[in-house]
C-alpha positions as CSV (number, residue, x, y, z in Angstrom):
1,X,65.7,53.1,90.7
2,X,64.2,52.9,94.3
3,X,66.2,51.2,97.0
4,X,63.5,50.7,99.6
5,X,60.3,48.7,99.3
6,X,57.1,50.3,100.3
7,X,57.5,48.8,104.5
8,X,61.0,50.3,104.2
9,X,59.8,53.5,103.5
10,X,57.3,53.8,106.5
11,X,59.9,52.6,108.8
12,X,61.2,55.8,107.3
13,X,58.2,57.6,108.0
14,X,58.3,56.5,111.5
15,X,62.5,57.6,111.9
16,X,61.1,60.8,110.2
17,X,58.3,61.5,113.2
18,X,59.9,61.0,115.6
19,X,62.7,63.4,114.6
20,X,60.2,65.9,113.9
21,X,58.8,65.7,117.4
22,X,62.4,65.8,118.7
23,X,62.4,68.5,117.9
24,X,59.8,71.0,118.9
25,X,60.2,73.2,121.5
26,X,58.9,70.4,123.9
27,X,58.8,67.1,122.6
28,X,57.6,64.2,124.3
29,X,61.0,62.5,123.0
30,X,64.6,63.1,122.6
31,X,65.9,61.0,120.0
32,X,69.7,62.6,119.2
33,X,70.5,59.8,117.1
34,X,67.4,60.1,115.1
35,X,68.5,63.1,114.1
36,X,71.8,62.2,112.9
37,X,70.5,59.0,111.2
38,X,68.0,61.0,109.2
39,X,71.0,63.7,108.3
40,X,72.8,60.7,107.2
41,X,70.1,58.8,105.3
42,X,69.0,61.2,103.6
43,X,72.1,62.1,100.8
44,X,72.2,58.1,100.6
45,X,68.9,57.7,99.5
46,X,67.6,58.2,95.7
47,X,66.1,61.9,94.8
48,X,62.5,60.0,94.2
49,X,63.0,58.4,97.7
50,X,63.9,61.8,99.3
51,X,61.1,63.9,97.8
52,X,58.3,61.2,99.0
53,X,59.7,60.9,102.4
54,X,61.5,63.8,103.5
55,X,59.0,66.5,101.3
56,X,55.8,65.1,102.4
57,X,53.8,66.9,105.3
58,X,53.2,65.0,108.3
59,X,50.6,65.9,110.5
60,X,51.7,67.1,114.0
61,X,48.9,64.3,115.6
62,X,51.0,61.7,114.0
63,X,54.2,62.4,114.8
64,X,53.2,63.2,118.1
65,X,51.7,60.1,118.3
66,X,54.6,58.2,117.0
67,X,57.2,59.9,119.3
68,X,54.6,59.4,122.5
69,X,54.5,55.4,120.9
70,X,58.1,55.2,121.1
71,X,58.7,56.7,124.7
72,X,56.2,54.0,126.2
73,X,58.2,50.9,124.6
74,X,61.0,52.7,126.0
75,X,59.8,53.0,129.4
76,X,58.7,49.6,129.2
77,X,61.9,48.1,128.0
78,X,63.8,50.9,130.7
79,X,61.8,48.2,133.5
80,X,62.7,45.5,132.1
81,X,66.8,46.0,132.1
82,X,66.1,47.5,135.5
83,X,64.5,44.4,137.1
84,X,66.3,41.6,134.9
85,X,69.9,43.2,134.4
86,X,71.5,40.4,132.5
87,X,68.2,40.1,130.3
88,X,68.0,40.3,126.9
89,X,66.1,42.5,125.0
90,X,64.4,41.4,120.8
91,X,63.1,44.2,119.0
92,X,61.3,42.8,115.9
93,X,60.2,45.0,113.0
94,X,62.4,47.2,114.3
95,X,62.8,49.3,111.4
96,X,65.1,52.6,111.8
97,X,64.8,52.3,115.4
98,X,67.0,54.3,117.8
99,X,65.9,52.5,121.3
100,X,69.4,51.5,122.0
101,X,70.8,54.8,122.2
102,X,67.5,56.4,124.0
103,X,67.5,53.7,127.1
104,X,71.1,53.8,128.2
105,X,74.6,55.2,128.5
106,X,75.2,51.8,129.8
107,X,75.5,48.7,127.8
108,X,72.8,45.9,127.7
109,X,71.5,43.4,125.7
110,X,70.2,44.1,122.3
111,X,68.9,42.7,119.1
112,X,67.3,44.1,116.8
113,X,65.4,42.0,114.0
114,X,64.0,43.5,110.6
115,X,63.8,42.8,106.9
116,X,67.1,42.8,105.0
């Protein structure tokens, strides 16, 4: 039996992309805790669940375009904690997202919002 619906499995995808990218010789995004989410995920998830996500080819224009996605909502969220420093940032949708540990050594405001 599955664990994940069909939208929890391309939030997969996504997690999945942008690890990829991470790691080619020169990605366009360094996403360290990507990488140990996905080593993580993966023994937790069912062998049906592992062989559709993790076995599938993805194309290198999509994961490219996923990681180069992800580094412009982290530039844009980097302004926005730089000019409103006790502001608050709401990620909806946010899947497997790893923003929080790609913007900052420092602590700031956070919340992430997704489906159960």
């Amino acid at each position: 039996m599955d664990i994940l619906n069909d939208v929890s499995e391309t939030a997969l995808i996504t997690l999945r992309a942008r690890v990829l990218e991470a790691k080619r010789e020169k990605p366009v995004i360094e996403d360290v805790i990507g990488v140990e989410f996905i080593n993580k995920l993966q023994s937790l998830l069912p062998v049906e669940t592992r062989n559709r996500i993790f076995n599938r080819r993805l194309s290198s224009i999509l994961t490219r375009h996923i990681a180069l996605r992800a580094r412009k909502y982290d530039f844009y969220t980097r302004t926005f904690i730089e000019n409103n420093p006790d502001g608050m940032v709401v990620s909806l949708g946010c899947g497997f997202d790893t923003r929080y540990w790609r913007i900052s050594d420092n602590t700031w405001k956070y919340i992430e919002i997704d489906l159960p």
